[in-house]
C-alpha positions in Angstrom: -45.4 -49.6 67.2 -44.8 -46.5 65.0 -46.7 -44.1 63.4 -45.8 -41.5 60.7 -48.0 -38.4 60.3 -48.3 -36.5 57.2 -47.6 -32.8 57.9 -49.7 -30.4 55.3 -50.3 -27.0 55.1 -53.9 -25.6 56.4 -56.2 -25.2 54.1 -57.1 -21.3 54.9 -55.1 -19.2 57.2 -57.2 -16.6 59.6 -57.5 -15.0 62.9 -54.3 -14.4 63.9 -53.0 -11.1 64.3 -49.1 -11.6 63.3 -50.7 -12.0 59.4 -51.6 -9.3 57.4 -51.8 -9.2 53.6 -48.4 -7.2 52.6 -50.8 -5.5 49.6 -50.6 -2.2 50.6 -53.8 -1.2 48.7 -55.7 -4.3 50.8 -58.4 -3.6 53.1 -57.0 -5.7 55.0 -53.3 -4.1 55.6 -52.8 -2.7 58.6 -51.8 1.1 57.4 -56.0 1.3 56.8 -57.1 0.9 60.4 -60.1 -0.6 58.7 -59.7 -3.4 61.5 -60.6 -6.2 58.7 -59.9 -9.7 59.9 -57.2 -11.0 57.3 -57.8 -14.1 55.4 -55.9 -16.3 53.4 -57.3 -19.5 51.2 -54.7 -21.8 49.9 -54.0 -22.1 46.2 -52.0 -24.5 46.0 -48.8 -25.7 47.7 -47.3 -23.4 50.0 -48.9 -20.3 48.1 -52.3 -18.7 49.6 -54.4 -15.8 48.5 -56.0 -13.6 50.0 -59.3 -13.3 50.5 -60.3 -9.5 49.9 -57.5 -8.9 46.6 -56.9 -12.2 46.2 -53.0 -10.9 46.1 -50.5 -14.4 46.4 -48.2 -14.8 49.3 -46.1 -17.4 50.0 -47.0 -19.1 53.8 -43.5 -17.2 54.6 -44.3 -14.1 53.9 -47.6 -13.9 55.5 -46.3 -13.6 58.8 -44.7 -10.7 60.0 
């Protein structure tokens, strides 16, 4: 007996410390040393926003 799985995107993207919002006026980019934990809501798709300028990334370019 087989099964098939549906593979989705998550629904918000945090913790993680290869992602940081490439905004370079963000709080949360890593050139503030403001140590803000970067977060990243899905809109829709593969495209996500972040949480603190709302700036949309593809998943892609998210991680560094």
């Amino acid at each position: 007996m087989r099964f098939k799985y549906r593979l989705h995107m998550p629904p918000s993207i945090y913790n993680f410390k290869d992602v940081h919002c490439k905004n370079q006026a963000c709080i949360s980019h890593p050139s503030h040393f403001e140590h803000a934990l970067p977060y990243f809501k899905q809109v829709h798709g593969n495209v996500f926003a972040c949480r603190y300028c709302e700036t949309h990334h593809t998943y892609t370019e998210i991680w560094h």
